[in-house]
C-alpha positions in Angstrom: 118.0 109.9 77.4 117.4 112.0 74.4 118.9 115.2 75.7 120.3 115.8 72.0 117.3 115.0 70.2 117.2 117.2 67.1 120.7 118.1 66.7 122.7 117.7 64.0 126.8 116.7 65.3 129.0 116.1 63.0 132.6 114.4 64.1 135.7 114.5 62.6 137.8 111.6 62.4 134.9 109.8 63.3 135.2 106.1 61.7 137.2 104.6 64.3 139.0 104.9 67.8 137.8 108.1 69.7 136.1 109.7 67.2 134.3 106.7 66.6 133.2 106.3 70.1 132.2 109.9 70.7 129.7 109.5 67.0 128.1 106.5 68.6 127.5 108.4 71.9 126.1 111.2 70.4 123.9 109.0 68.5 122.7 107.2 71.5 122.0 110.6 72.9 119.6 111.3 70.2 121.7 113.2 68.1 121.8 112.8 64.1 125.2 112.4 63.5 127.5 113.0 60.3 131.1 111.3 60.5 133.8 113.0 58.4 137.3 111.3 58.0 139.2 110.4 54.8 138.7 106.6 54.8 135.4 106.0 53.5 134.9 102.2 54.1 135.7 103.3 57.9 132.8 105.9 57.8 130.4 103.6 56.1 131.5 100.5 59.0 130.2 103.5 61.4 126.8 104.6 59.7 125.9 100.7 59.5 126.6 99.9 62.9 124.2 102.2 63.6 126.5 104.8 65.2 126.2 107.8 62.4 123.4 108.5 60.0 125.5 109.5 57.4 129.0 110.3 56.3 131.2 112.5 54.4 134.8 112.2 53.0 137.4 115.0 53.4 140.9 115.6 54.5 140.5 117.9 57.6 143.7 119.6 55.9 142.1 120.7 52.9 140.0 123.7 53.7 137.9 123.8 50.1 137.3 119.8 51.0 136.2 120.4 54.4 133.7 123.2 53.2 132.1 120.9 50.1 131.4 117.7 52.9 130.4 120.5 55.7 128.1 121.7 52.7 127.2 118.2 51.7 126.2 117.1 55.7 124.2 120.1 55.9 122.2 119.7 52.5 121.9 115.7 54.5 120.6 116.6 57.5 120.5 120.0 58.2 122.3 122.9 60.1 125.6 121.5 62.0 125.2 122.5 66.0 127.4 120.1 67.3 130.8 120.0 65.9 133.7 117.5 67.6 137.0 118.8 66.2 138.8 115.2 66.7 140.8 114.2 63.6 144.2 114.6 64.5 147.9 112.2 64.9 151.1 112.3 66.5 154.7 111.3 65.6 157.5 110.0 67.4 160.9 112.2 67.0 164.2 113.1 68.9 163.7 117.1 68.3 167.0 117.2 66.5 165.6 114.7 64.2 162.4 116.1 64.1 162.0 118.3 60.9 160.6 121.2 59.6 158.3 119.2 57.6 157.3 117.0 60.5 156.2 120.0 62.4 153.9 121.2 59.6 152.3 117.6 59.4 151.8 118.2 63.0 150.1 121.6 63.1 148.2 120.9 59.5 146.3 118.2 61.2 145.7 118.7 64.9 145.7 122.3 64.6 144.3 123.7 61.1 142.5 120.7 60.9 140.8 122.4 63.9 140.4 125.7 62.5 138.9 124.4 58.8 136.3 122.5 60.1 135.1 125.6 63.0 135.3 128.4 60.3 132.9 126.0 58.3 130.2 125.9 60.8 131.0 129.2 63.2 128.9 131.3 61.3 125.5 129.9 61.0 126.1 128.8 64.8 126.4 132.1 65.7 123.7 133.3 63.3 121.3 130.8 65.2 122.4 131.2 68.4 123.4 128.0 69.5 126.3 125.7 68.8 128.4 123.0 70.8 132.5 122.6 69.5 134.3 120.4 71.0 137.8 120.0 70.2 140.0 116.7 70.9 143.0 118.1 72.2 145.3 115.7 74.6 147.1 115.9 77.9 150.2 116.6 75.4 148.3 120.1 75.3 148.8 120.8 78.7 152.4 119.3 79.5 154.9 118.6 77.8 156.5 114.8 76.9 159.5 113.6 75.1 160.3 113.2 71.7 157.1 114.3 70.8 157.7 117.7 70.4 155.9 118.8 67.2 152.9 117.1 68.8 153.1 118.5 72.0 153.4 122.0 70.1 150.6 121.3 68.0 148.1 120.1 71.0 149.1 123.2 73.0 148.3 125.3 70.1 144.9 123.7 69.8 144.2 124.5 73.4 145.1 128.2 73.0 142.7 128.5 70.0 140.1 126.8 71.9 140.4 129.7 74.9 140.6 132.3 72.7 137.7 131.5 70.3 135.2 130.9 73.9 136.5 134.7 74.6 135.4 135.6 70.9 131.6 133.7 71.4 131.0 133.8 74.6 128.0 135.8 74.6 126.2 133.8 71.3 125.4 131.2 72.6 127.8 128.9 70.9 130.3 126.9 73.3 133.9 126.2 72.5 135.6 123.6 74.7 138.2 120.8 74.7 138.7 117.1 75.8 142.1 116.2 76.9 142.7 112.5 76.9 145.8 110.6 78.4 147.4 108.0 76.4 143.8 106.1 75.2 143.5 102.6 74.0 142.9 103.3 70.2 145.1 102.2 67.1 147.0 105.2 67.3 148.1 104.0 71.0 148.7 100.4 69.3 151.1 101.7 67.2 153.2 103.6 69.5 153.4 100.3 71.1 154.4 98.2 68.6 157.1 101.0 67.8 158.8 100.1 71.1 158.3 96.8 70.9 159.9 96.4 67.5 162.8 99.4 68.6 163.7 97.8 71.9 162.8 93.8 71.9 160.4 94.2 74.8 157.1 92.1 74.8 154.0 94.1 74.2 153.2 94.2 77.8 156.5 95.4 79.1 156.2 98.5 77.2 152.5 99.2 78.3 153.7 99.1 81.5 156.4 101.4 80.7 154.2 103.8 79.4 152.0 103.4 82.4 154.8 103.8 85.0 153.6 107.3 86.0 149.9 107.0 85.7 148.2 107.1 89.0 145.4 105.0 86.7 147.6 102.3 86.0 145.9 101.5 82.8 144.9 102.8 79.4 141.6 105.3 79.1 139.0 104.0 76.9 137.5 105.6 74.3 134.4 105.7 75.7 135.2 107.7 79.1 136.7 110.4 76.8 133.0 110.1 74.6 131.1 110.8 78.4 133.2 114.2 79.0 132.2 114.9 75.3 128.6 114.1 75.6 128.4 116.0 79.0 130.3 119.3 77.2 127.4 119.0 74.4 124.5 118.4 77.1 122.4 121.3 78.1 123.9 120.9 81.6 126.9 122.6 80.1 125.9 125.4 78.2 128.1 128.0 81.0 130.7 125.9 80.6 133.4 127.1 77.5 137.3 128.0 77.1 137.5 125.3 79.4 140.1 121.9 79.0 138.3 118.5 80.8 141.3 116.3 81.3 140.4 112.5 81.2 143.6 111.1 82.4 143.1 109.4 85.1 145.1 111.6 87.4 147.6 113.0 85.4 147.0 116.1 85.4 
């Protein structure tokens, strides 16, 4: 079903794992999607496999960046009223070898990487009255996990911004909610795994399982039942639904 026919979404991160999923979901809901990463040849595998229309380079960091591609997607294919906040990484740390520097990669990425690409498309949203963001957050946003915690910081930060900003725009008709996905089957995921693997001598399905041990799932979520929560937060089904967190974890949380 069309039921986003005539929107423009653009996705962050979108040329590969999760972001990647939720592009070619949107598209399949009718949507003209624009995918935004830093890896063109990523981007461009998306657009020709049918799952964008068109793509953009920037490093979600880089405010001025993130403004020129927003501004380029725009002049593309009109107006953004769908923007999916996904870009964002972790890193593996005992805190007390965890750096100052680490945190900041942490928080430039999953959180201002956030905040640059919303300030780039909040205003005309709210100017137009309508608008759809949907931020990538994690289950790492609502507990916490070891030796991750810059990440974990970072992810319950993103939350937070999410809550306030649906306070800010709740009455313009622009939605601000977020996805919180347990540990997903994506490259990111992969290389966690071979991390352990490499660190501890256990075989690649020994330390799935590990990581699994106290998920009532049992198994890794896919990309594409974290894309269905998205689509169904940028359907017009949900347009009373914002500040919220949907957790796809598998029981988890």
């Amino acid at each position: 079903m069309a039921i986003l026919d005539g929107r423009h979404a653009l996705v962050t991160g979108g040329g590969r794992g999760i972001g990647r999923a939720i592009a070619a979901s949107l598209s399949g809901a009718g949507a003209s999607v624009t995918v935004l990463g830093r890896q063109e040849a990523a981007l461009k595998d998306a657009v020709g496999a049918g799952h964008a229309k068109g793509h953009v380079v920037a490093d979600v960091t880089d405010e001025s960046a993130v403004n020129a591609a927003v501004r380029q997607a725009v002049g593309e294919r009109g107006p953004v009223d769908i923007l999916i906040a996904n870009a964002g990484t972790g890193e593996s740390t005992p805190f007390l070898k965890a750096d100052a520097a680490q945190f900041r990669r942490m928080f430039d990425l999953n959180v201002m990487g956030v905040v640059h690409a919303t300030r780039a498309v909040l205003g005309d949203m709210t100017k137009r009255g309508f608008g759809r963001i949907v931020v990538n957050s994690s289950v790492a946003g609502l507990k916490g996990y070891a030796y991750v915690t810059a990440y974990c910081a970072a992810k319950h930060a993103v939350v937070g911004f999410v809550r306030a900003l649906a306070q800010e725009t709740v009455k313009s008709g622009v939605t601000v909610n977020a996805v919180c996905p347990g540990y997903t089957d994506t490259d990111l995921v992969g290389a966690a795994i071979d991390f352990v693997t490499a660190k501890t001598g256990r075989s690649e399905g020994q330390a799935v399982a590990d990581m699994l041990k106290d998920k009532p799932i049992g198994r890794l979520i896919t990309p594409d039942e974290v894309a269905a929560a998205v689509l169904f937060l940028c359907s017009p089904g949900a347009s009373a639904i914002t500040g919220t967190t949907l957790t796809v974890a598998g029981g988890e949380i």
